[in-house]
C-alpha positions in Angstrom: 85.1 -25.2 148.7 87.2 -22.3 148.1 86.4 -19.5 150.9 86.6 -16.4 148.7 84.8 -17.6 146.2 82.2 -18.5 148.5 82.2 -15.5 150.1 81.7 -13.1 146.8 79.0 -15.4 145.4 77.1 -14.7 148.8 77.5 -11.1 148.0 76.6 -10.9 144.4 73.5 -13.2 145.0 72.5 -10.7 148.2 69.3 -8.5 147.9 71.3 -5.7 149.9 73.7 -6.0 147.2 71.0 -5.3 144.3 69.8 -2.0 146.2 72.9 -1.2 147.2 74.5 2.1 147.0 76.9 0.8 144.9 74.0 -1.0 142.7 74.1 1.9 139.9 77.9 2.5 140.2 77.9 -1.2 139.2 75.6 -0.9 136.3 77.5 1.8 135.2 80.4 -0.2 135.2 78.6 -3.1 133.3 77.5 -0.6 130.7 81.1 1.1 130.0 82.5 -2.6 129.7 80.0 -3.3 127.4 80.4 -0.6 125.0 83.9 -0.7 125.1 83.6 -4.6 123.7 81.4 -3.6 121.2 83.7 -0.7 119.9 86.7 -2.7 120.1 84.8 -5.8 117.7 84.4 -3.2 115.7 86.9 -1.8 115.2 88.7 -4.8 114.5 86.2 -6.3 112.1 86.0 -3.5 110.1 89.2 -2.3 109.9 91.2 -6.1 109.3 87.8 -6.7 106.8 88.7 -3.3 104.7 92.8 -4.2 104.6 91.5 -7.8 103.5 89.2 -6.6 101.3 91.4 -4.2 99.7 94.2 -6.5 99.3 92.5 -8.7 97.5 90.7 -6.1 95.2 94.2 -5.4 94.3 95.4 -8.7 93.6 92.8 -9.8 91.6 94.4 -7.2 88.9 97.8 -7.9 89.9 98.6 -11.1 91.5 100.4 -10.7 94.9 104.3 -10.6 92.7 104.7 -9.6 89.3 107.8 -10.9 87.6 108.5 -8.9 84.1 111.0 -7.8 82.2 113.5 -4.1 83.4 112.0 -1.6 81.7 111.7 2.1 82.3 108.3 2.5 81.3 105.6 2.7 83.9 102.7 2.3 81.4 100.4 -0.1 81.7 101.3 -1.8 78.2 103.8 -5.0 78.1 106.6 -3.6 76.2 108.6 -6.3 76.5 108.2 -9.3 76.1 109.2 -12.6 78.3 109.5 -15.8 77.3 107.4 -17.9 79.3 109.4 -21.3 78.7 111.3 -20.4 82.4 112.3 -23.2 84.8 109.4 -21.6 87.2 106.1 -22.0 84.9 103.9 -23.4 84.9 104.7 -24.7 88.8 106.8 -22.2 90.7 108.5 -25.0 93.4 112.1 -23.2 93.9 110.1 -21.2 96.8 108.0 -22.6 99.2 104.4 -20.4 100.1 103.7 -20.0 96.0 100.0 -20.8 95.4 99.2 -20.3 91.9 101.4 -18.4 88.8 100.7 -17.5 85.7 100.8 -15.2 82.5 99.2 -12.3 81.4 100.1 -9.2 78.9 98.4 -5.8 78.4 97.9 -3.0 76.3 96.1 0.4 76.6 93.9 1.1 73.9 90.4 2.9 73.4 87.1 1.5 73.3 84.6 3.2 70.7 80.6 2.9 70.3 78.9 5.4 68.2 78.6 7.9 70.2 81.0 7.7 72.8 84.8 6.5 73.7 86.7 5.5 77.0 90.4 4.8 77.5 90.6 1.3 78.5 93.7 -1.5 79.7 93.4 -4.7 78.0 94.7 -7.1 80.0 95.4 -10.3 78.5 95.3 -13.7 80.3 95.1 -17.1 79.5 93.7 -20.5 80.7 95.3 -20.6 83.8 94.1 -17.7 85.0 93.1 -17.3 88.5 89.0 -16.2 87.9 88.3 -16.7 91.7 88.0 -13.1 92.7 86.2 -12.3 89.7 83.4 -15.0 90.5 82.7 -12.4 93.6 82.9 -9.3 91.6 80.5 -10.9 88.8 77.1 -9.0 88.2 76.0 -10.4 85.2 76.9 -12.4 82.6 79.5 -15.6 83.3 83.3 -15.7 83.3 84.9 -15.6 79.6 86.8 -19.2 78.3 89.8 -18.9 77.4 90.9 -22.6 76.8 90.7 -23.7 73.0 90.5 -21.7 70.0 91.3 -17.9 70.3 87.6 -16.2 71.0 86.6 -12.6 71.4 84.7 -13.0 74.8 85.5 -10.5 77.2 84.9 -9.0 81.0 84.0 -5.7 81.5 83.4 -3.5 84.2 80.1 -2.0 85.0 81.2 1.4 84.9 82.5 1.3 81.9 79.5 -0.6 80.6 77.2 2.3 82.3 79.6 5.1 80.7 79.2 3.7 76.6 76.0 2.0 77.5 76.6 -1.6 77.0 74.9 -4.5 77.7 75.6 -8.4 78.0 76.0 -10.0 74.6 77.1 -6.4 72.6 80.1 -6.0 70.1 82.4 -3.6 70.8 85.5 -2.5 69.1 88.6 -1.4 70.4 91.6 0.3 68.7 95.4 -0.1 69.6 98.2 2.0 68.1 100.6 -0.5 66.2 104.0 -0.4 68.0 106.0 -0.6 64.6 104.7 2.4 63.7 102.6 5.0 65.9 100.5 6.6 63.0 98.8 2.9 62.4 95.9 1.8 64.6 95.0 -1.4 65.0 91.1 -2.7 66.0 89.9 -5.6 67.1 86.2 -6.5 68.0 85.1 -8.3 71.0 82.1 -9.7 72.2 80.8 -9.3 76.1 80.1 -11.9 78.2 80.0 -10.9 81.7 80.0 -7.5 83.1 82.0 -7.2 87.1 81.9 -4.6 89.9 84.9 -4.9 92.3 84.6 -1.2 94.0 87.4 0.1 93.2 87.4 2.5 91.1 90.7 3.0 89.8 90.8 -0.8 88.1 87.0 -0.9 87.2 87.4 2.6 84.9 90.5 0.9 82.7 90.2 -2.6 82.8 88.6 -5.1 80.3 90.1 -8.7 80.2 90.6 -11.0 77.5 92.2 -13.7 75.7 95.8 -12.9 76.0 96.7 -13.9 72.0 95.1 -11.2 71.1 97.6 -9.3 73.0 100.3 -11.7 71.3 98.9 -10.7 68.2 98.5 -7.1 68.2 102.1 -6.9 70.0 103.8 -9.2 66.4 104.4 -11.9 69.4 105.1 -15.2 69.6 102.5 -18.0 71.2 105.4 -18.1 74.0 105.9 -14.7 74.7 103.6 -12.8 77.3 103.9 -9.3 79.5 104.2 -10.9 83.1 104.1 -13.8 85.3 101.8 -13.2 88.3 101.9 -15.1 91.6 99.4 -15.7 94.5 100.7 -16.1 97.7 99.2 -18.6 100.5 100.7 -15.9 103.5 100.3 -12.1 102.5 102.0 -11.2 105.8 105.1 -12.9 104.4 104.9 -11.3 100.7 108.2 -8.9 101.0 109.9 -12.0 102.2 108.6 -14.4 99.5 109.3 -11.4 97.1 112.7 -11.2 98.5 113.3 -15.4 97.7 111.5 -15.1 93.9 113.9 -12.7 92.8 117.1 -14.8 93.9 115.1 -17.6 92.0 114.4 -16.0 88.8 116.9 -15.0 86.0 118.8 -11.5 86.3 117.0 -10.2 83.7 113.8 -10.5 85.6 112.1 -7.7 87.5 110.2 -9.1 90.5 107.9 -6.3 92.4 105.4 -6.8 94.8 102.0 -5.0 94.8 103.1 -3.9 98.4 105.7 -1.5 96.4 103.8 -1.2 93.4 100.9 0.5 95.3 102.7 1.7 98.2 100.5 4.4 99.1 97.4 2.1 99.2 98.9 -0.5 101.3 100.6 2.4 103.7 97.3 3.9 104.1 96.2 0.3 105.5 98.9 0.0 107.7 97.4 3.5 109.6 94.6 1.1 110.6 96.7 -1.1 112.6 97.8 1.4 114.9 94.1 2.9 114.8 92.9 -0.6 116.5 95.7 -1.0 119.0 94.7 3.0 120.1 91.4 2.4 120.3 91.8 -1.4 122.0 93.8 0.2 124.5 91.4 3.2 124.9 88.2 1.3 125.5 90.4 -1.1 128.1 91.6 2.1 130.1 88.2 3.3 130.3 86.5 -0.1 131.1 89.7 -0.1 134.3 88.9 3.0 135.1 85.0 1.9 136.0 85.7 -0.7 137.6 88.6 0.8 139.8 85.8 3.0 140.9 82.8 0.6 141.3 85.6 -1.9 143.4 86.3 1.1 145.7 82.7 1.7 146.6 82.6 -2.1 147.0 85.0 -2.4 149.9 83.8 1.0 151.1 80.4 -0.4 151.6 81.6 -3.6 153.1 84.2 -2.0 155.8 82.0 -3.7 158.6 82.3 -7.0 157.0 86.3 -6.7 156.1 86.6 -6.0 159.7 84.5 -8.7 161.0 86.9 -11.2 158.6 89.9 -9.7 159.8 88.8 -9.8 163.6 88.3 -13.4 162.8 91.8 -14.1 161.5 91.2 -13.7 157.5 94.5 -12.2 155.6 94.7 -9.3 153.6 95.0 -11.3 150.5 92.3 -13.2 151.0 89.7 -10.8 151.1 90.8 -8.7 148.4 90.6 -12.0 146.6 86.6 -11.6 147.9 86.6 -8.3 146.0 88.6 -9.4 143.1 86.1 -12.4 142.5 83.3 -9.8 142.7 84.5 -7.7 140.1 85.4 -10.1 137.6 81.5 -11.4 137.5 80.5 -7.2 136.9 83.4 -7.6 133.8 82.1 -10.6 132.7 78.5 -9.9 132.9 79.8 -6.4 130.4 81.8 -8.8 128.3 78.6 -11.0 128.0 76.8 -8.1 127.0 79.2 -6.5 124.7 80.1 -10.0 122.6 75.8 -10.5 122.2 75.3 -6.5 121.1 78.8 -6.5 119.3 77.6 -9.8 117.5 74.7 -8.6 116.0 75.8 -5.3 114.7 78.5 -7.0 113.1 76.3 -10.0 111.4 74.0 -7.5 110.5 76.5 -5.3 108.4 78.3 -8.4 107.1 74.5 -10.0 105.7 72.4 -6.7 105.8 75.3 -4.3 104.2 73.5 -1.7 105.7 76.1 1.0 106.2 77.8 2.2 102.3 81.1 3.7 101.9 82.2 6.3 99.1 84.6 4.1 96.4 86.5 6.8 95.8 87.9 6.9 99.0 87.6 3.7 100.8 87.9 1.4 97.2 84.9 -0.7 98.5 81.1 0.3 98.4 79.9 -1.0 101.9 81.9 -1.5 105.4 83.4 -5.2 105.1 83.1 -7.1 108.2 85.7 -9.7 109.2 84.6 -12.2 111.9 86.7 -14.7 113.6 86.5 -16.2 116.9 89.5 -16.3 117.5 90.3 -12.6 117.9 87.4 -12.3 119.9 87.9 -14.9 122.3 91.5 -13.0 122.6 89.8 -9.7 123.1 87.3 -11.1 125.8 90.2 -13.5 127.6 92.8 -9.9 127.3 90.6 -7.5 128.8 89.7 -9.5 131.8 93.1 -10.1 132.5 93.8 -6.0 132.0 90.9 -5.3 134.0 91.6 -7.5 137.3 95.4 -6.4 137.0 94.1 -2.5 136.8 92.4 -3.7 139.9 95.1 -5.2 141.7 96.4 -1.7 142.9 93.0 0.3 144.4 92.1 -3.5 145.9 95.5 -3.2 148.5 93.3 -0.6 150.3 92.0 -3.7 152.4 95.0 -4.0 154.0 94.8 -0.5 155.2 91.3 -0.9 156.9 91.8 -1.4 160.8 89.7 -4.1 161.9 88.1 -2.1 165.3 87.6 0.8 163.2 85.9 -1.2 160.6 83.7 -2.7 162.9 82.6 0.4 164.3 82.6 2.1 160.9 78.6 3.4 159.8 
């Protein structure tokens, strides 16, 4: 059996050792290490749970890459128009890490009831659209068809459907200026059949989807012609790289952005939270050494009689600061045990309670998304043991400087 090990789990099972001095320097210990897990869960489930959140909030009204045609114009109509007989629809193979592409086209108009108006962003799309965000976001109502005949069902948001007072199954009408000639306005009327709440704000006030020929239509296009081609990627870590390959793959005359640039700011702002978790990881880790480097010095304090004892009877330096090490990693582990079970359920509780909102308008999401994955906190459990004995390492050499007949005589 190994000696040290022996040795420490003769300590920690010790009745001295529960009414110990040391006993509430310990606890103390146990109780900093186990806050510090907590904070550090989450802060890593709520701040990788908002970027993820967020990212996909935006590419449910984007895709991940746009490909369009130059143009100067940042409105959100499709001035020009692309062909969409390319070499990359409907499967986009020249670049590996493509997961779904396809077309869409928009126009800004205004939607009209009797008493009221909003500016609104039709945004045409077609059978192949990508509806799996939108399942999430739907609050009533089901997802428009757009395969078939050309139908007048569309998706609103809620807000909008709050701000003219609309309900499922109403007719609305919105009107278009005519691009030949800005004095004309075109309508067309459209029927809802689902209304969707994403969070965020700044897409939920404009946009109303539907069947991109109307789009076609209004524009004088052809059944070929569309605004944009949108792709999904299966890595979004990789997306500036896969952007990079699309727009060697596409013709010249392409534009290819990704929402990273498109909505810089956004996607900036969520790169602050990155830092934010490594300052906060390696906050709660100092802290948690700190208290441990403390309750291992009034360890080996307390036990100078036995050290010298062991070293009278020929036992190395090494070997019983090995005692000591063993000792403290059972006080980390029993704050890690305690920190993953409290951590735990806070964290399942926001993710199935939602109990703690957030304001849209700044955080683009309504309640704090939680992101929960074993791995990272098996890595966060694993890391800060290893941090914690190695923060140790230093304060435990004091052993060596304990004279044995000193020790022995030491009350």
């Amino acid at each position: 059996m190994n000696f040290e090990f022996f040795t420490a789990r003769r300590i920690i099972a010790s009745k001295d050792y529960k009414s110990s001095v040391s006993a509430p320097i310990i606890k103390i210990a146990i109780v900093a290490i186990a806050l510090g897990m907590v904070i550090m869960m989450v802060s890593i489930a709520t701040g990788v749970g908002l970027q993820k959140k967020i990212r996909e909030k935006v590419s449910a009204f984007n895709g991940d890459i746009i490909i369009s045609k130059f143009d100067n114009n940042n409105s959100n109509d499709s001035q020009i128009p692309i062909s969409k007989k390319q070499d990359f629809y409907p499967n986009f193979t020249q670049v590996e890490g493509i997961d779904h592409i396809q077309i869409t086209a928009s126009k800004g108009g205004i939607l009209r009831t009797e008493t009221d108006f909003e500016g609104i962003v039709v945004k045409g799309v077609g059978p192949d659209y990508n509806w799996t965000y939108f399942k999430e976001y739907l609050t009533e109502g089901n997802l428009p068809n757009y395969e078939g005949d050309l139908n007048d069902e569309v998706l609103i948001s809620s807000y909008l459907a709050s701000r003219l007072q609309l309900a499922l199954g109403d007719r609305i009408n919105a009107f278009f200026l005519d691009e030949e000639s800005e004095r004309k306005v075109r309508s067309r009327g459209f029927t809802i059949v689902g209304i969707y709440d994403s969070g965020f704000q700044q897409f939920d006030e404009q946009y109303v989807l539907a069947d991109i020929r109307h789009i076609q239509r209004l524009n004088r296009w052809n059944d070929d012609q569309i605004g944009a081609f949108e792709l999904f990627v299966s890595d979004f870590d990789r997306i500036r790289e896969i952007g990079y390959q699309v727009y060697d793959a596409t013709d010249p005359t392409l534009d290819v952005i990704t929402i990273r640039d498109q909505y810089y700011s956004i996607f900036e702002w969520l790169d602050l939270f990155d830092f934010n978790i490594v300052l906060i990881i390696g906050i709660m880790i100092l802290i948690a050494g700190i208290n441990m480097i403390t309750a291992l010095l009034v360890l080996i304090l307390e036990r100078t009689q036995m050290i010298g004892i062991l070293k009278a009877l020929g036992t190395s330096d090494w070997s019983i600061r090995k005692i000591f090490l063993y000792n403290a990693g059972y006080i980390i582990c029993v704050g890690l045990f305690f920190g993953n079970l409290v951590g735990l359920a806070l964290l399942l509780l926001q993710k199935y309670g939602k109990y703690i909102t957030l304001n849209p308008e700044t955080y683009y999401v309504t309640e704090a998304p939680i992101y929960l994955d074993f791995g990272y906190i098996l890595l966060l459990n694993i890391g800060t043991l290893i941090l914690c004995l190695l923060m140790l390492m230093i304060p435990s050499y004091l052993v060596s400087k304990i004279s044995p007949v000193k020790a022995i005589r030491f009350e």
